[in-house]
C-alpha positions as CSV (number, residue, x, y, z in Angstrom):
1,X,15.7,59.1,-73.7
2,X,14.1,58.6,-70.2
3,X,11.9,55.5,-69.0
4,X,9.1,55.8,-66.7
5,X,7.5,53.2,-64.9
6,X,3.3,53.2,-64.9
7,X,1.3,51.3,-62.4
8,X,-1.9,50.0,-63.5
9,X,-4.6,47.5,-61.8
10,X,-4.8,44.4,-64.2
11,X,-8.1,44.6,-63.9
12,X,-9.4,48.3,-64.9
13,X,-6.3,48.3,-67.8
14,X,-3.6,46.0,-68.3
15,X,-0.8,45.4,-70.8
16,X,-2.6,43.1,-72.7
17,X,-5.4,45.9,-72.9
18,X,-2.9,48.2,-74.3
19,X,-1.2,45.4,-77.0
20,X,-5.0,44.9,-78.4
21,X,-5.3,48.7,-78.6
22,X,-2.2,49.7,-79.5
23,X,-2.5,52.7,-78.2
24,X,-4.2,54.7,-74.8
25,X,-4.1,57.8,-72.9
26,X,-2.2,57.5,-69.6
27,X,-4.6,60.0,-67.5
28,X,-6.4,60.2,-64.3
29,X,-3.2,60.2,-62.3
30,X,-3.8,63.0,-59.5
31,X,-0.4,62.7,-57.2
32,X,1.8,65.5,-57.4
33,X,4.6,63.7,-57.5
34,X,3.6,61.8,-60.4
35,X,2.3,64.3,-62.4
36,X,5.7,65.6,-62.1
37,X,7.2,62.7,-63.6
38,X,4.8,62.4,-66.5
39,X,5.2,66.6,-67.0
40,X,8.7,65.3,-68.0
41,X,8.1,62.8,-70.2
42,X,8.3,63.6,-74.0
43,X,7.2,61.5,-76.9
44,X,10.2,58.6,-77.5
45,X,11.0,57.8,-74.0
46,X,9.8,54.4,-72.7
47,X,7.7,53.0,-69.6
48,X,8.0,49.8,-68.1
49,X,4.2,49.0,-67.5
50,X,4.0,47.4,-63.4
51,X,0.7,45.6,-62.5
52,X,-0.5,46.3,-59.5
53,X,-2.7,44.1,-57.2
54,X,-1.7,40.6,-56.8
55,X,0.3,40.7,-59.5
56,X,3.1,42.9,-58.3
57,X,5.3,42.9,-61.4
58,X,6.6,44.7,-64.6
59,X,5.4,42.5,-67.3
60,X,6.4,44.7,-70.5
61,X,7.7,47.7,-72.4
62,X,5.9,50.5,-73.8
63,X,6.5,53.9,-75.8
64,X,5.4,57.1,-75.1
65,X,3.9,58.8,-77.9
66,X,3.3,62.2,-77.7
67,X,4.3,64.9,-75.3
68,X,2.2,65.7,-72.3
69,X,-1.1,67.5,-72.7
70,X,-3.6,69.1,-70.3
71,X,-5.7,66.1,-68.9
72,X,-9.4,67.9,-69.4
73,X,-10.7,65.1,-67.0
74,X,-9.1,66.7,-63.9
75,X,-9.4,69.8,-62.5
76,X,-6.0,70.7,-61.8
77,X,-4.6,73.4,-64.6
78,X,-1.0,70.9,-63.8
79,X,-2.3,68.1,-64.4
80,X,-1.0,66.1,-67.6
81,X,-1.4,62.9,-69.4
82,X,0.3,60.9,-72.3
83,X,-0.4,58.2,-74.9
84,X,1.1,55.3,-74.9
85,X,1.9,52.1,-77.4
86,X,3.2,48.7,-76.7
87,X,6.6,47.6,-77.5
88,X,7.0,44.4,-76.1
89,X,6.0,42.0,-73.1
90,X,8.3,41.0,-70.4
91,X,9.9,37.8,-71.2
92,X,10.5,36.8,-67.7
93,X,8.2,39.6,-65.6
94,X,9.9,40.7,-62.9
95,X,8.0,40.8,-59.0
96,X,8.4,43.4,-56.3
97,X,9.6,40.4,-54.5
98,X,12.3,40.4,-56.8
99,X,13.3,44.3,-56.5
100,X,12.9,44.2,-53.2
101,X,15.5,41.8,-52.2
102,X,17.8,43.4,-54.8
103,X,20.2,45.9,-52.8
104,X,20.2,47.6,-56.2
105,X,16.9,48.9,-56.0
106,X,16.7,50.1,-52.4
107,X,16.5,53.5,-52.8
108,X,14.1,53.3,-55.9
109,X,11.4,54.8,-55.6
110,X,9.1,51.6,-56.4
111,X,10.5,50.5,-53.0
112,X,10.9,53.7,-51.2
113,X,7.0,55.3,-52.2
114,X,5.2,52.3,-52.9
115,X,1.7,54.4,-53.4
116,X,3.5,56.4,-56.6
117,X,1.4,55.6,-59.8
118,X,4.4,56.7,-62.0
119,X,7.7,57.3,-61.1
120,X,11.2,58.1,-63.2
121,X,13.3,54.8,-63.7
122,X,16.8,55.9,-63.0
123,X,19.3,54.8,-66.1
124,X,21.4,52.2,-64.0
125,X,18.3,51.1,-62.9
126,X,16.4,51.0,-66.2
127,X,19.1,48.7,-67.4
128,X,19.1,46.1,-64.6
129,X,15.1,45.9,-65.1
130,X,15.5,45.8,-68.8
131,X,18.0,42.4,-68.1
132,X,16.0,41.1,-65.3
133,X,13.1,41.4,-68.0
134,X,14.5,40.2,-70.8
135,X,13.6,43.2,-72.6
């Protein structure tokens, strides 16, 4: 299993969005490296869910739930999305801030490629998030 981490805007969709609707497409992402990521994903693995904006944090857990399909939105044959569900929120959300002035995280890619919408989580990494999280 492989965790993903998916930046969204509070504001246009945010985990709260996706725990009242249980379920959504992850699409509209157009950077190559990202679509990579998600082209890698498969149904099972988990994605800790970042808000972006002034928020700045990973505030909860969710599932991917199917493999990646074509995203008919964009117009790029590679271009893929996924859809997600809820698992659980963050019990203590954890801020860039945070990652940042963890030496842990200093070559991840959150850090390194702020920009990057999605992005692999690697597994040493996934687990200090996870406890910094409470999840």
């Amino acid at each position: 299993m492989a965790t993903l981490l998916l930046k969204s805007e509070p504001r246009e969709y945010s985990f709260g969005d996706l725990v009242r609707d249980r379920r959504a497409w992850w699409e509209g992402v157009t950077s190559a490296p990202a679509q990579k990521a998600m082209r890698e994903a498969r149904a099972g693995d988990e994605a800790f869910i970042y808000h972006t904006g002034d928020e700045r944090r990973i505030v909860g857990l969710a599932r991917i739930i199917t493999d990646p399909v074509p995203d008919p939105r964009l117009d790029n044959p590679k271009a893929v999305m996924f859809e997600v569900a809820p698992l659980r929120p963050a019990r203590a959300p954890v801020t860039l801030a945070q990652i940042k002035g963890d030496e842990r995280f200093k070559e991840f890619a959150l850090v390194k490629q702020s920009r990057l919408s999605v992005m692999g989580v690697p597994p040493a990494l996934d687990r200090a998030l996870r406890e910094l999280a409470g999840l």
